[in-house]
C-alpha positions in Angstrom: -10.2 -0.2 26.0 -7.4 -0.1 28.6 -8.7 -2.9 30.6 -9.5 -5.2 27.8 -6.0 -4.8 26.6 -4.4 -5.3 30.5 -6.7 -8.8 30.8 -5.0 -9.7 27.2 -1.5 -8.9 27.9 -1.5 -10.0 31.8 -2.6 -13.6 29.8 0.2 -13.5 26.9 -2.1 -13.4 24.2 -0.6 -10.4 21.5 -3.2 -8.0 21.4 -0.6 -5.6 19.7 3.2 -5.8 18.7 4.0 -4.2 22.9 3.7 -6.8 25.4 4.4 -3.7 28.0 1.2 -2.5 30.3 -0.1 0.7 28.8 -0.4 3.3 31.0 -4.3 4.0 32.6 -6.1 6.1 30.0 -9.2 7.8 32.1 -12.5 7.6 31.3 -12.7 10.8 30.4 -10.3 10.3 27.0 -12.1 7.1 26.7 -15.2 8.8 26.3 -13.8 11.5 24.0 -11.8 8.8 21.7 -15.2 7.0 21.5 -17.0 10.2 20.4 -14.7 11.0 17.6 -14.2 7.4 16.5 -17.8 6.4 16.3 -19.2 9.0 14.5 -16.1 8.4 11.9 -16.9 4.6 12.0 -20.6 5.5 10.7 -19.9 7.9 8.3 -18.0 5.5 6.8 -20.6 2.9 6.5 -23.1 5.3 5.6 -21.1 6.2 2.4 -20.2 2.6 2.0 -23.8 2.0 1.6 -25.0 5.0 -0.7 -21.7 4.4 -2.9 -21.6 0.8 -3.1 -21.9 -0.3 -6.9 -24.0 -2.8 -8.4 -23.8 -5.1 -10.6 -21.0 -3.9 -13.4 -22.2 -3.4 -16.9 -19.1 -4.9 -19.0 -18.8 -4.9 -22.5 -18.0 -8.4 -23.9 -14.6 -9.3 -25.2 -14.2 -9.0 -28.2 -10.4 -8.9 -28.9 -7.9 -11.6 -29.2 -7.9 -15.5 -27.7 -5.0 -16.4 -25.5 -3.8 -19.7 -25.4 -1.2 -21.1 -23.0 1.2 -23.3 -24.3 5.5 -24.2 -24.0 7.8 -23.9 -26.0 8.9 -26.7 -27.9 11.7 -26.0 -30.4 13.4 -22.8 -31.5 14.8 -22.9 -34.8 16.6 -19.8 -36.2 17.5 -18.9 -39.7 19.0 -16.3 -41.7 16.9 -13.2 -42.0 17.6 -13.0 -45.8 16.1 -16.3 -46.1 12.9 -15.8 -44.0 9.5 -15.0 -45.7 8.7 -12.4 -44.3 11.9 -10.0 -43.1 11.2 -8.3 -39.6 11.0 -4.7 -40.2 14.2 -2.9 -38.5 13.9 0.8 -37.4 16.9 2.7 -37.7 17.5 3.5 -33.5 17.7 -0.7 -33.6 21.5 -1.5 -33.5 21.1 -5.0 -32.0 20.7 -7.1 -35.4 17.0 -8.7 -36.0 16.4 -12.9 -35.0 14.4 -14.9 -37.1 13.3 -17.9 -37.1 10.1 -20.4 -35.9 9.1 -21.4 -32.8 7.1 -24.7 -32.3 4.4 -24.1 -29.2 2.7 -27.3 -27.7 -0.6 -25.4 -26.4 -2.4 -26.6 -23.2 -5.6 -28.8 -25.4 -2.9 -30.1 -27.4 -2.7 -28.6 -30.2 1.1 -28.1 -31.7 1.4 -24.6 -33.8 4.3 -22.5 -35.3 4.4 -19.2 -35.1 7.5 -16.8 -36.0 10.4 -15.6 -33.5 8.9 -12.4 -31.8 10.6 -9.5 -33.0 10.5 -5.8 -32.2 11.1 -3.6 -28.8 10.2 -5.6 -26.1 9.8 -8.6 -27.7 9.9 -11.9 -25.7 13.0 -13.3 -26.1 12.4 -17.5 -25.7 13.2 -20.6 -25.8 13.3 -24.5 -25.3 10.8 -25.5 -22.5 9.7 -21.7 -22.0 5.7 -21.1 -20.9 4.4 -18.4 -23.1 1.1 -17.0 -23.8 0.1 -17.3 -27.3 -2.7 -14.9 -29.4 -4.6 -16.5 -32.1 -5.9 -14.0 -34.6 -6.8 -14.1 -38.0 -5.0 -13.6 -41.0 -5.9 -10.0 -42.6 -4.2 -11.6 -46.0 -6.2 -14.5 -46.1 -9.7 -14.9 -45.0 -10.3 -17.8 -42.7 -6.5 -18.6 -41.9 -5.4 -18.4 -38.1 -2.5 -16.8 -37.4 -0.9 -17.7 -34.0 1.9 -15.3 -32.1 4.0 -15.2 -29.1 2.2 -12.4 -27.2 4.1 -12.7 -23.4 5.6 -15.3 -20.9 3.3 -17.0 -19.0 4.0 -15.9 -15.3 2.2 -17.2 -13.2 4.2 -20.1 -11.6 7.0 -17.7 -10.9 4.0 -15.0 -9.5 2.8 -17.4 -7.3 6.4 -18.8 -6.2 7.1 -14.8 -4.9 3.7 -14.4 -3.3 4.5 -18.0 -1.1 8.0 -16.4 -0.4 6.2 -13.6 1.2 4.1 -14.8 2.8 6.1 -17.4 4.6 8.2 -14.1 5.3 5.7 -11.9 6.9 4.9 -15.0 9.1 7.9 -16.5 9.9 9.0 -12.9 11.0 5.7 -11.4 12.6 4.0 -15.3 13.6 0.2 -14.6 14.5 0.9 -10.8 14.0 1.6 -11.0 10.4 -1.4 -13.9 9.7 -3.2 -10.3 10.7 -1.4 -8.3 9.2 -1.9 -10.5 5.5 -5.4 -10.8 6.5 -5.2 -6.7 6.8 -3.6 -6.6 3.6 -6.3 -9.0 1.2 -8.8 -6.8 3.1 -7.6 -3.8 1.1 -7.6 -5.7 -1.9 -11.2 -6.5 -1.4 -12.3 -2.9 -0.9 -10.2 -1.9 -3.7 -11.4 -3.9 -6.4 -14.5 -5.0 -4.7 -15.8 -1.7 -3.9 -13.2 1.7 -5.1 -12.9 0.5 -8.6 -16.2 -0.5 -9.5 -18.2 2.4 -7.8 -15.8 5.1 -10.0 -16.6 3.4 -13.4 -19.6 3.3 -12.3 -19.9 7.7 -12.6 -19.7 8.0 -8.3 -17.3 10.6 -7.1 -13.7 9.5 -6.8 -12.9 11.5 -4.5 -16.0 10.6 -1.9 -15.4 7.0 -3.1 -11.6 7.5 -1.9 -12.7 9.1 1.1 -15.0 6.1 1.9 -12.3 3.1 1.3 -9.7 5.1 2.8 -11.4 5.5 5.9 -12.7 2.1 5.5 -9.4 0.4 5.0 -8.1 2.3 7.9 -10.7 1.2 10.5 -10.5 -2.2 10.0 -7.1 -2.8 8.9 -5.2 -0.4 11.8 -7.3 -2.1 14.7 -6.9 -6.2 12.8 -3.3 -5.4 13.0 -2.4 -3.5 16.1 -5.5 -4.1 18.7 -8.6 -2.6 19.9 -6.6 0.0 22.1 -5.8 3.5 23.0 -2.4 4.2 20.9 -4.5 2.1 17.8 -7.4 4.6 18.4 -5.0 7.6 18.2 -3.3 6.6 15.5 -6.7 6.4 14.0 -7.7 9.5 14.9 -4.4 11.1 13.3 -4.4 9.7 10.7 -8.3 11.0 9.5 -7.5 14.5 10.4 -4.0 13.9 8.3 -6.1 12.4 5.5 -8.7 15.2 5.4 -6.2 17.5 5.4 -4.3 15.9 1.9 -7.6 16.1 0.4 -8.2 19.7 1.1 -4.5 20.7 -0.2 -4.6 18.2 -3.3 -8.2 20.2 -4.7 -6.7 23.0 -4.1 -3.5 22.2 -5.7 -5.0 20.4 -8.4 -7.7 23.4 -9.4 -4.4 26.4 -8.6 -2.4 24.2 -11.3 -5.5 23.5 -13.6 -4.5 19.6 -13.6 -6.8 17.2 -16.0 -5.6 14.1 -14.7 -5.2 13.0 -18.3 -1.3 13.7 -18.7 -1.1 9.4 -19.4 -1.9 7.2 -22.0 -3.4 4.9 -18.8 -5.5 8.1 -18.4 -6.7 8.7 -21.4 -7.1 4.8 -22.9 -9.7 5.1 -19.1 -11.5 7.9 -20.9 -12.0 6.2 -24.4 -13.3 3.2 -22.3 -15.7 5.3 -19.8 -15.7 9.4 -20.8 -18.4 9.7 -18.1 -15.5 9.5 -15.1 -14.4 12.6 -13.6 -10.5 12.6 -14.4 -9.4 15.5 -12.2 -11.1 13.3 -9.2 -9.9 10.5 -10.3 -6.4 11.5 -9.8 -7.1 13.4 -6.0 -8.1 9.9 -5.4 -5.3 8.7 -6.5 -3.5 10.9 -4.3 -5.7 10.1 -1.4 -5.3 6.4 -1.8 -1.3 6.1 -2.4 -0.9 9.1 0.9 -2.8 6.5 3.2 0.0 3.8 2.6 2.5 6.0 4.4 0.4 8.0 7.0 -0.9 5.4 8.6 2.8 3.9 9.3 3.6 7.4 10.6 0.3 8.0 12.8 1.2 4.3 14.3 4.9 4.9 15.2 4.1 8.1 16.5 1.3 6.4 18.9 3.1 3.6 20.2 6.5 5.6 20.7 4.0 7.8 23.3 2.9 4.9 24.8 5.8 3.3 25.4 7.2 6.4 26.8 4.4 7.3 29.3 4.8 3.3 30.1 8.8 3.5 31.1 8.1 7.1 32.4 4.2 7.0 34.1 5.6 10.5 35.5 6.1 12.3 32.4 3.2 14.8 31.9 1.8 16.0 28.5 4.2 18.4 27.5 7.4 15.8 28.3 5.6 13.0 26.1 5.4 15.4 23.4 8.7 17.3 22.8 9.9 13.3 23.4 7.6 11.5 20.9 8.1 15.0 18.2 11.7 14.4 18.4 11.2 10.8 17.3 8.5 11.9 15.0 10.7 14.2 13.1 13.4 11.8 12.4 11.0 9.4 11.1 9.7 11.8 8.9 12.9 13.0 7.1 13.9 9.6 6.2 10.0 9.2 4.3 10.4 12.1 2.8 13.5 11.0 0.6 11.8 7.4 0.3 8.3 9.3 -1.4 10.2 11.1 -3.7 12.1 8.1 -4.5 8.8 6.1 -5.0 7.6 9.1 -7.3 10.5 9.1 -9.4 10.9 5.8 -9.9 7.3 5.7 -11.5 7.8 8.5 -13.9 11.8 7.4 -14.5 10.5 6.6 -18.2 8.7 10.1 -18.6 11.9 11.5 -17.4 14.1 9.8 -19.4 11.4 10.7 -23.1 11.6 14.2 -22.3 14.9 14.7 -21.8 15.9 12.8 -24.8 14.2 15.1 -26.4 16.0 18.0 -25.7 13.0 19.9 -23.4 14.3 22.4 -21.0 14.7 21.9 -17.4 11.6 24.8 -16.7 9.3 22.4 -19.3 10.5 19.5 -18.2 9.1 20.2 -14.5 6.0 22.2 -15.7 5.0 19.7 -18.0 1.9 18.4 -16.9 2.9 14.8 -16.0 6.1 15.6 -13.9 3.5 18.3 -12.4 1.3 15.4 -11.2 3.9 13.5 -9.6 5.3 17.0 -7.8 1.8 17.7 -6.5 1.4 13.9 -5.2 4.8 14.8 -3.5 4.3 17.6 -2.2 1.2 17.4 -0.6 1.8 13.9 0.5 4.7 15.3 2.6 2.9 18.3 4.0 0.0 15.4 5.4 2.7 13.4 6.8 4.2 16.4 8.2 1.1 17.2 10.1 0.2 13.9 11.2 3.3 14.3 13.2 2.2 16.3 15.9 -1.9 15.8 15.6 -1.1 12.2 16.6 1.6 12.8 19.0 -1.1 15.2 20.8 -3.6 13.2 21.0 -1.6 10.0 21.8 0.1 12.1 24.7 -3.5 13.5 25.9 -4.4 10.3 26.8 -1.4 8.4 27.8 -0.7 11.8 30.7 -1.3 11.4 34.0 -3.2 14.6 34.7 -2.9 14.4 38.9 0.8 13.6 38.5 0.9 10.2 40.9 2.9 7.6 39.8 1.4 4.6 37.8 0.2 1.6 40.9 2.4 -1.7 39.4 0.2 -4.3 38.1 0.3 -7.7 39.2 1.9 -10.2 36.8 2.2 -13.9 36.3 5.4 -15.6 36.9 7.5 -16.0 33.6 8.3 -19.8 32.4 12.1 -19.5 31.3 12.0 -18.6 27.3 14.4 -20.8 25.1 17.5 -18.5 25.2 17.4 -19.1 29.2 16.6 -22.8 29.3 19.8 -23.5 26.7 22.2 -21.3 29.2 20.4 -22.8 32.4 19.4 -19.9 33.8 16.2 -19.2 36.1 13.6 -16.9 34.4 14.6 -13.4 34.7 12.1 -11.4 36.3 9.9 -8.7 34.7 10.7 -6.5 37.3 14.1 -6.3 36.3 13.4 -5.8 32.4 10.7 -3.2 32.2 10.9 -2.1 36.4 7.4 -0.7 37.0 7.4 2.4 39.4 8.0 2.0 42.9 4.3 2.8 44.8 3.8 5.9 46.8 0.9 6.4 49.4 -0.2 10.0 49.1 -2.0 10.5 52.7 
C-alpha cells in the first residue's frame, strides 16, 4: 500500500487530501491490515449476495392522478359569498381565503379549482408551478374535481442540487468529483439494495450490517485512497460499528422499544406487517451512526499520520496520547452537534407533548423521545470508542518499531505555484515547508 501511494504522490497525482510522504508501514502491518480487511471485504459480498432482493412485488397505484400545471389567475372573494365556506377550527385565528384559482395544466388543459384552505395549505399565486390532484366528485358521479395538492419543486430542487455540487467541486476539484461519486454510491445501495431487501421480509439489521459495511469499503477508499491511514480508519470504524449494534439490541430489548412510536412507522406496517419493526429501527440506528463514525475514524487516522510524518521519531505510545488528544476535542464538539441533529427531528414531538401539559418524567419516557435518547446515546458511546480503536491501530502501523529516523525521499523539483509566480519569487523548496529528517548512518 505504502509504495503505491509514494509512486502517486512523488508524481502529484492526489491519491488522498495529504500530499505529505506517509511514513514506511512494514510488511508486517501490511500483512495484518490485509488479514482483517479482506476477510471483512468478503463477508460483505457474501451477504450482499444472499440478501440481495429481487424483483419488488408493488401494488399498483391506485390513488389520485397528479397533474402539473401554473398558475394562471387568482381571484379572491368574500367568504360569505363563496359556495362552499371553508370550514374554520376554532385554534385558526388567521381569517379563512377564498376564492378560485385558474391552473393551465402541462397537455393543456385550463381548470379551476378553489383557493386551498386549511393548515398547511399552499398559499399561491400568479405564475406559481403547482401540483394539481384530479379526483372525482363523491356528490356527483362522473364529475372531476381538480385541487391544488403542493408546489411543484423541482426546478428550485434541482437549482440547490447544481449549487452543490459546483460547491463540493469548486472547493475539493477532483477530490470532491470522488467524493459526489462516493456519495450517489450510497444512494445506490440505499435504495438499490437496503430498502428493497427489508420490504422484502430480510433482516434489517443483517441488511444494515451489509450496506454499512458496503458503503464503507467503497466509499472511504474512492474518497481518501487505497492507503494505510484509509485502511485504519476502515478498520475503526467496523469494530465501532459492531460495537453500536451490540449496545442498540441491547438497549432496544432493556427498554422494550417497538419501533412503532411514528405514524411513518406504523403507516410502514399497514403497508408490509411482515417487517420486523424493532430491526427496522437498530437499522436505523446503524445506518444514521455510520454518517458520523466514519468522519471520526478518518480524522483520527490521518491526524496519526501526519504526526508520525513531521515526527518519524515518535514511537507508539507518543503518536497516541498526541492523536487521543485531538481525538477528544473532536469528539466533544459531535457530541453537541448529534444531539442537535436528534432534536431537531423530534422538535415537533417535543413541542405536541408539551402543549399538552405531559410531565417532564413522561415526556422523556415516552416511547418516541426514548428512541431518539437511545439513537443518542449509543451513537455517542460508538464514536467515543472509535476514538482510541482507530488511533491504535493507525499508530501501530505509522511507529517505527527500531527507532531510526525516517531515510528522506527523493522529490521532483517544484514549478513555482501561482501565488509565487504573481510576487516573482523562485519556488520555495519542499525542504523548507515540510523538512524531512536529517539521515543518520547507524554503523
Amino acid at each position: 500500500m505504502s509504495r503505491a501511494h509514494d509512486h502517486d504522490t512523488a508524481d502529484g497525482h492526489a491519491g488522498h487530501a495529504h500530499s505529505h510522504a506517509p511514513v514506511p508501514v512494514s510488511r508486517r502491518a501490511t500483512r495484518l491490515t490485509l488479514a482483517a480487511l479482506v476477510p471483512a471485504a468478503v463477508l460483505t459480498l457474501v451477504g450482499l449476495f444472499l440478501l440481495w432482493p429481487g424483483d419488488l412485488k408493488t401494488e399498483p397505484w391506485t390513488g389520485a392522478v397528479n397533474h402539473d400545471g401554473v398558475v394562471a389567475s387568482v381571484q379572491i372573494i368574500d367568504c360569505a359569498d363563496a359556495a362552499e365556506p371553508p370550514v374554520q377550527t376554532p385554534e385558526q385565528k388567521a381569517p379563512p381565503v377564498c376564492g378560485d384559482v385558474v391552473v393551465r395544466l402541462a397537455d393543456g388543459k385550463v381548470v379551476t379549482t378553489a383557493i386551498p384552505s386549511g393548515p398547511g395549505a399552499p398559499e399561491v399565486e400568479a405564475g406559481d408551478k403547482v401540483v394539481v390532484m384530479e379526483t372525482e366528485s363523491f356528490e356527483q358521479d362522473g364529475t372531476i374535481k381538480y385541487d391544488i395538492a403542493d408546489h411543484d419543486r423541482t426546478d428550485g430542487l434541482w437549482a440547490l442540487v447544481l449549487a452543490f455540487v459546483g460547491a463540493v467541486i469548486a472547493f475539493g476539484r477532483w477530490r470532491g468529483v470522488s467524493a459526489l461519486a462516493g456519495l450517489a454510491f450510497t444512494f445506490a445501495v440505499l435504495l438499490m439494495f437496503v430498502v428493497p431487501a427489508i420490504l422484502q421480509g430480510s433482516s434489517p439489521l443483517l441488511v444494515a450490517i451489509v450496506g454499512s459495511s458496503l458503503i464503507m469499503l467503497v466509499v472511504l477508499y474512492l474518497t481518501h485512497g487505497f492507503n494505510a491511514p484509509t485502511s485504519m480508519a476502515v478498520l475503526g470504524t467496523l469494530t465501532a460499528l459492531a460495537l453500536t449494534g451490540g449496545l442498540s439490541a441491547l438497549s432496544v430489548s432493556l427498554l422494550h422499544l417497538t419501533g412503532m412510536a411514528s405514524e411513518e412507522s406504523l403507516y410502514v406496517t399497514f403497508v408490509n406487517a411482515d417487517i420486523n419493526m424493532p430491526g427496522l429501527l437498530l437499522a436505523g440506528i446503524l445506518i444514521g451512526a455510520l454518517g458520523v463514525l466514519d468522519d471520526v475514524t478518518v480524522t483520527q487516522a490521518y491526524t496519526v499520520a501526519e504526526l508520525a510524518n513531521a515526527n518519524p521519531n515518535l514511537g507508539f505510545g507518543g503518536l497516541y496520547r498526541a492523536a487521543s488528544r485531538v481525538g477528544r476535542a473532536h469528539i466533544t464538539s459531535v457530541i453537541n452537534t448529534i444531539v442537535l441533529a436528534y432534536a431537531g427531528a423530534s422538535l415537533p414531538t417535543l413541542l405536541l407533548l408539551t402543549a399538552g401539559g405531559a410531565p417532564l418524567g413522561e415526556m422523556l419516557t415516552n416511547e418516541f423521545l426514548a428512541q431518539e435518547i437511545v439513537r443518542s446515546v449509543v451513537g455517542t458511546i460508538g464514536l467515543i470508542s472509535a476514538v482510541p480503536i482507530t488511533t491504535a491501530l493507525a499508530a501501530l502501523v505509522s511507529s517505527r518499531g527500531d527507532g531510526k529516523l525516517a531515510t528522506p525521499r527523493r522529490t521532483r523539483p517544484r514549478q513555482a505555484d501561482a501565488l509565487e509566480q504573481a510576487w516573482g519569487l523562485p519556488p520555495e523548496a519542499d525542504a523548507f515547508r515540510h523538512p524531512a529528517p536529517a539521515r543518520h548512518d547507524h554503523g
